[in-house]
N, C-alpha and C positions, 0 to 999 in steps of 0.2 A: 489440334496441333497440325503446322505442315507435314504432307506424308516426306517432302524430302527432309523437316528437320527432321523428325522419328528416323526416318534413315539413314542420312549423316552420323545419329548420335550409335543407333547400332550398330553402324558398321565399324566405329569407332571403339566400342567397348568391347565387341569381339573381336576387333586385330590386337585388342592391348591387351586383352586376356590370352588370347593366342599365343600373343610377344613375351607375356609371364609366364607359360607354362613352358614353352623353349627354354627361355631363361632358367628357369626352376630346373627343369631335365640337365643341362647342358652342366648346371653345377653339382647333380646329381653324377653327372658320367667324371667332371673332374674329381670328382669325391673318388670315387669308386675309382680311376687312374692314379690317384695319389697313393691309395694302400695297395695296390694291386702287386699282386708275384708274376713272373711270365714262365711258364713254361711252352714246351715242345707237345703237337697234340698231331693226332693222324683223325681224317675225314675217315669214318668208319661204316658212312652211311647217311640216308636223307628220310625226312619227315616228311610228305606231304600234305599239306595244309590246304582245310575250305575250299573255298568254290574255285578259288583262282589257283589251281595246282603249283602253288611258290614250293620250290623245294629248301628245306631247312636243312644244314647241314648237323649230323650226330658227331660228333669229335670224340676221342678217350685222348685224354692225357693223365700222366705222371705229377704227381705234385713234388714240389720239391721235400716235402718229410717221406716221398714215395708210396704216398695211396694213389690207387690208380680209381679216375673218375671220366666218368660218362654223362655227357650235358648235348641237349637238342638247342642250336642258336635262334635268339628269337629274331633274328632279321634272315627270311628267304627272299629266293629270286625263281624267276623262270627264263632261261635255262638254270640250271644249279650254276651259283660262282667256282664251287672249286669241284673236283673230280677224287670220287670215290678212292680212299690209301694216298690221298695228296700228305705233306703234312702243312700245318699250319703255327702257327705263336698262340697262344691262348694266353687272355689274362683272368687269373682267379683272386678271387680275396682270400688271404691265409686261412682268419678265422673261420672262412666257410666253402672249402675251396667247391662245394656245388656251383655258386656264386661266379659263374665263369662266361667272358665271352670270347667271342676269335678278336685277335687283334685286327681290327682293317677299319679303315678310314666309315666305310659305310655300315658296320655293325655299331661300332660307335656316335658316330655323327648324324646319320640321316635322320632317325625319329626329330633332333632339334633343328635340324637344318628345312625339313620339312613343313614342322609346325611355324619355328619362325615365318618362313619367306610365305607359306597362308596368313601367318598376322600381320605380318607388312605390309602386305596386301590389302587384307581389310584396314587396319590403321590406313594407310598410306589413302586410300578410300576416303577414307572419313574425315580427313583431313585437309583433301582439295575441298569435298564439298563445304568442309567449314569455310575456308577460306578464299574459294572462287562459287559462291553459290549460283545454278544455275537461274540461267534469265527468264524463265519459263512458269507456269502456272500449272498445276496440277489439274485436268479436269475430270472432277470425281464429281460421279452423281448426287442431286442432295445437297451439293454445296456451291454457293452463290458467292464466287470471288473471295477477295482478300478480306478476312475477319468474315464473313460469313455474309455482307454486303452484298449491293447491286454488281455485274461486273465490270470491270472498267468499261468506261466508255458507250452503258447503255440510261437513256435516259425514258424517263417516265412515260411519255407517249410517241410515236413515231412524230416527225416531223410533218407539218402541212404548210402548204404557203400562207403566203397571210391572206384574211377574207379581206376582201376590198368589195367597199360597197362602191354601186353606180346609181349614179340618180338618173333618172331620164332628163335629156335634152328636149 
């Protein structure tokens, strides 16, 4: 097979897989914004995480039956986004209010907004090359032209003039 069909096609099956798992999360986050409670929650402190020092923010809030809960956000930054007794929105799910994130555009969205715009990426890839394939020839060791052929344009022996014979005069 050509290495750039092999290519085309993967780059193709990993933006669209990509493209589904955004999709997949993105219905996952509206699920989970559909049952959600909001309460009022205070920055109580930060997690720092792995190798890249992101700081995660720790929140307690109040749920609205009034147990009071403590949740580390799983989306950090560096520098920290909010500032240590900030308060913030928390959204929890009733039935399990552990189940809780900060309300803001990038605790919610980013994981699909991320994964998407990389499978776009790859699709969007994979899909010029289906569609404007390059004009060019791969040259991989081992292999002799298009179908495994001479390559273009070479022929069996170099070229020589023609012999012309001379008789003597």
């Amino acid at each position: 097979m050509n290495p750039v069909t092999l290519i085309k096609y993967i780059f193709s099956l990993v933006g669209l897989t990509l493209l589904g798992g955004a999709y997949l999360w993105q219905q996952h986050t509206l699920s989970f914004l559909a049952g959600a409670a909001l309460a009022e929650g205070t920055v109580i402190g930060f997690r720092v995480s792995g190798t890249s020092d992101s700081y995660h923010p720790r929140v307690r809030f109040t749920t609205n039956e009034g147990e009071t809960i403590e949740f580390v956000s799983s989306s950090g930054s560096r520098p920290p986004a909010y500032d240590k007794g900030e308060g913030v929105e928390v959204l929890y799910r009733p039935s399990d209010p552990h189940l809780a994130m900060i309300k803001g555009f990038f605790s919610l969205w980013a994981g699909p907004l991320i994964l998407g715009g990389i499978g776009g990426i790859f699709a969007l890839i994979g899909i010029l090359l289906m569609r404007f394939p390059p004009r060019f020839e791969l040259d991989i060791p081992g292999r002799m032209g298009p179908a495994g052929g001479r390559p273009p344009g070479e022929i069996d022996e170099p070229l020589q003039p023609p012999a012309v014979e001379r008789t003597p005069r």
